[in-house]
C-alpha positions in Angstrom: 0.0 0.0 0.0 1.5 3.2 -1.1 2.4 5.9 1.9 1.7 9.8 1.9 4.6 11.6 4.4 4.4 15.0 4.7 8.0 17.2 4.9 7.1 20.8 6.9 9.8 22.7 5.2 12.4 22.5 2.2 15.3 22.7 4.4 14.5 19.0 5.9 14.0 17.7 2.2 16.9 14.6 1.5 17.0 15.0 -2.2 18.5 11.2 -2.4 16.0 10.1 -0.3 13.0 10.8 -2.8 14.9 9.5 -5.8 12.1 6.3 -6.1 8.8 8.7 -4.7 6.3 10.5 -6.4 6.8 14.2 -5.2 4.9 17.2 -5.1 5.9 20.3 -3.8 3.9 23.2 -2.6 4.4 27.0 -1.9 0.4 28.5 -2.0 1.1 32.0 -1.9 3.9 32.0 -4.2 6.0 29.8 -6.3 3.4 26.9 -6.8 0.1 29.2 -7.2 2.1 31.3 -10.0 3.7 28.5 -11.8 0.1 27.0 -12.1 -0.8 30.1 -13.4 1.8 30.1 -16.1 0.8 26.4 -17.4 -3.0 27.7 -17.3 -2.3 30.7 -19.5 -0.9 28.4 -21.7 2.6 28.8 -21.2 4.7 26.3 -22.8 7.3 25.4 -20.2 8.1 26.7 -16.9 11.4 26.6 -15.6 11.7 27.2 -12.0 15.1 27.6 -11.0 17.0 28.6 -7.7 18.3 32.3 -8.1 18.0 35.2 -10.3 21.3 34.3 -11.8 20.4 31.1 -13.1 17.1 32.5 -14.1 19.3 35.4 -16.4 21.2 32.4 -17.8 18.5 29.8 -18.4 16.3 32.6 -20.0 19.6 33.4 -22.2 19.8 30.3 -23.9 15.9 29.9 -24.6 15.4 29.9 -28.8 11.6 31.6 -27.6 9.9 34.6 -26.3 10.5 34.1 -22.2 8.7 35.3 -19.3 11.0 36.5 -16.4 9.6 36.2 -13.1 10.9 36.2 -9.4 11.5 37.6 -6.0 14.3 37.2 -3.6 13.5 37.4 0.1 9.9 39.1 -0.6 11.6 42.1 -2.7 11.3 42.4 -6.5 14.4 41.8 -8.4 15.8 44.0 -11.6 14.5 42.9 -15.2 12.2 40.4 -13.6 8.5 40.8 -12.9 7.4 39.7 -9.5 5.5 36.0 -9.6 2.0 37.3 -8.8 -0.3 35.3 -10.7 -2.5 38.0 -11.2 0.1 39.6 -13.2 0.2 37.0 -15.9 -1.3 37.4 -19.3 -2.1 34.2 -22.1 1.5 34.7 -24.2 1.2 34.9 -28.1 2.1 31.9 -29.4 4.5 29.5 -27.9 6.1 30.7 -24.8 7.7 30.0 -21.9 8.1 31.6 -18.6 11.8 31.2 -16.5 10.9 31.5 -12.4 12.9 32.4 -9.5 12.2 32.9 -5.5 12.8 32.4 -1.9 11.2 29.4 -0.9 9.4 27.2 -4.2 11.3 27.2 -6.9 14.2 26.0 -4.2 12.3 23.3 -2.8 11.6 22.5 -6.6 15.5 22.3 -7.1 16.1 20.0 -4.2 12.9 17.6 -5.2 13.7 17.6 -8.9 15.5 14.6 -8.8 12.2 12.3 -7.7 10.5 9.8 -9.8 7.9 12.0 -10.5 7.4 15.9 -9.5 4.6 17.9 -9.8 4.3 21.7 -8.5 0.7 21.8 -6.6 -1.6 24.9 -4.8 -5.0 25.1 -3.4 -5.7 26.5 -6.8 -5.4 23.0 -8.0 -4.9 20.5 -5.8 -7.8 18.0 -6.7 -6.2 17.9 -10.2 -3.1 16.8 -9.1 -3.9 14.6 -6.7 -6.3 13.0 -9.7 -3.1 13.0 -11.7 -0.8 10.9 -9.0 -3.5 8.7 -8.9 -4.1 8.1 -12.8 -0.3 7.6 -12.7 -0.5 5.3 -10.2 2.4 3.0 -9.3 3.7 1.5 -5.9 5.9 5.0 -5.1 5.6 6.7 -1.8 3.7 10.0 -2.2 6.2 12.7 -0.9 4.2 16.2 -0.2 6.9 19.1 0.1 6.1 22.0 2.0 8.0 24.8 0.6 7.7 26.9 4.5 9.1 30.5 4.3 13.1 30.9 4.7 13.8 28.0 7.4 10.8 28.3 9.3 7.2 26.2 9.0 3.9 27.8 6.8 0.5 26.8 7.7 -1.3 27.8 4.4 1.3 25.1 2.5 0.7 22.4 5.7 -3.0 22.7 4.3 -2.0 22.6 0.8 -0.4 18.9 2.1 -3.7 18.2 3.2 -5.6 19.2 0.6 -3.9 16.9 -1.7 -4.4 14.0 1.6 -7.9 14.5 1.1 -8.6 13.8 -2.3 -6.3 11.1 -2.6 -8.4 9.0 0.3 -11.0 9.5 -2.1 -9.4 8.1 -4.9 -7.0 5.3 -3.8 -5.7 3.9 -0.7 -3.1 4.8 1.5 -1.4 5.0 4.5 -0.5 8.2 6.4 2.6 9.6 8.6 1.8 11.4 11.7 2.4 14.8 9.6 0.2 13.4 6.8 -2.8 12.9 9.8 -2.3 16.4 11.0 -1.5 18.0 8.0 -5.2 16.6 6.7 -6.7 17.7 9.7 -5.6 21.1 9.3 -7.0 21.5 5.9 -10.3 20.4 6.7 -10.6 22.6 9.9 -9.4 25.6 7.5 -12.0 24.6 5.0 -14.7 24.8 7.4 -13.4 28.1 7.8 -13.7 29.1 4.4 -9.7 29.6 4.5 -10.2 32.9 6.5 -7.2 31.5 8.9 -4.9 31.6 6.1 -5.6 35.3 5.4 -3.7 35.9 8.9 -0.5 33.5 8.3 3.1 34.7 8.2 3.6 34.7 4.6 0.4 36.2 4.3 1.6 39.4 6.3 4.6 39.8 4.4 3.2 40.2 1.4 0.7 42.4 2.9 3.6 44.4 3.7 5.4 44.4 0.1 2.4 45.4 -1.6 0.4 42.0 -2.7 -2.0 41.3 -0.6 -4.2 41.1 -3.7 -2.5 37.6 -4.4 -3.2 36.0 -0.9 -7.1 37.3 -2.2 -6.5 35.8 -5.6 -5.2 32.2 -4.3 -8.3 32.3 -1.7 -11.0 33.1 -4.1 -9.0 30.6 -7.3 -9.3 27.2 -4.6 -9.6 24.8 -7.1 -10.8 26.7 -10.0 -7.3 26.0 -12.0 -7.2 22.9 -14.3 -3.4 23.0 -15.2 -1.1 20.2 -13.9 2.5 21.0 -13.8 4.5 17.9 -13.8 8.2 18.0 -13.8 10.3 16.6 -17.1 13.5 17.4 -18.4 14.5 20.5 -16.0 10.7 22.2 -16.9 7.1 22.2 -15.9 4.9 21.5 -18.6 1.4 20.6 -18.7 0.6 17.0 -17.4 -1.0 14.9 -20.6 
């Protein structure tokens, strides 16, 4: 029977360790919400890398049009536009979009060696979790909370238990202790209507910085995005 574990933060992710699982990883008011976006707008690829650096140089050897996005420690960054998925407009023709920032696109880098990776948000959780389970295989589920530089982020704990939820729907499963909790947490914020999350640490800072629209936007988007980004050859594209 395949098992779900739940990992609280990137920092405590052992890259060798999830070689053989079935990963996702999940950053709900950043990275993951935006890169969703990106495959929903039709984006061709999404390349979410660690820094704006390599984001500079991966965008430099693209042969098409390319979408710049990221932030580093909250703050916009030079030439890039920050990865608010409200920002995002349906490209002209083929396109892809090159992301950067402080917590996702890292935990990304350390999961991208996994048997199968997928970049998940409230804004689409159900899909992915129908994904992992039309995929299915005998691979431990590995759920990646991205947290927010070193330290633990609700709204992504009940992103992990979003995808919990659906998948007992679907298949069976075992849990890990975080698995149980982080499932309880995300039905005790549904019944909430999410209002909880509007008060969480991420939230606040990017109150602070200006975007509190996109806390708004990820709130009032909970399930309402189709797109499936699933991990191959160093880029997010659309799952088939």
């Amino acid at each position: 029977m395949r098992k779900i574990h739940v990992i609280t933060q990137k920092e405590l992710v052992d890259s060798h360790l999830i070689c053989g699982c079935t990963a996702v990883v999940i950053d709900v008011f950043l990275a993951t919400s935006t890169i969703t976006a990106l495959i929903e707008s039709q984006y061709t690829e999404v390349f979410a890398v660690k820094d704006a650096s390599i984001a500079l140089d991966q965008a430099n050897t693209l042969q098409t049009p390319c979408l710049l996005m990221g932030e580093s420690n909250g703050k916009s960054i030079d030439q890039f536009i920050y990865p608010d998925p409200t920002l995002i407009e349906h490209p002209v023709g083929k396109q892809s979009a090159v992301i950067c920032s402080t917590n996702g696109t890292v935990a990304i880098q350390k999961a991208q060696f996994a048997k199968r990776l997928y970049a998940s948000s409230l804004v689409n959780g159900d899909r992915v979790s129908e994904d992992i389970v039309l995929k299915g295989d005998d691979s431990s589920v590995v759920l990646i909370c991205s947290g927010n530089a070193g330290r633990f982020s609700i709204e992504d704990f009940v992103g992990a238990g979003q995808l919990i939820d659906h998948l007992l729907t679907q298949g069976t499963f075992t849990l890990s202790d975080a698995a149980t909790s982080a499932r309880e947490s995300y039905q005790q914020a549904r019944a909430k209507h999410f209002i909880n999350l509007l008060t969480t640490e991420t939230a606040d800072l990017l109150s602070q910085t200006g975007y509190e629209h996109t806390i708004h936007w990820v709130l009032s988007n909970i399930e309402n995005l189709k797109a499936v980004p699933i991990y191959q050859h160093g880029r997010f594209v659309a799952a088939q």
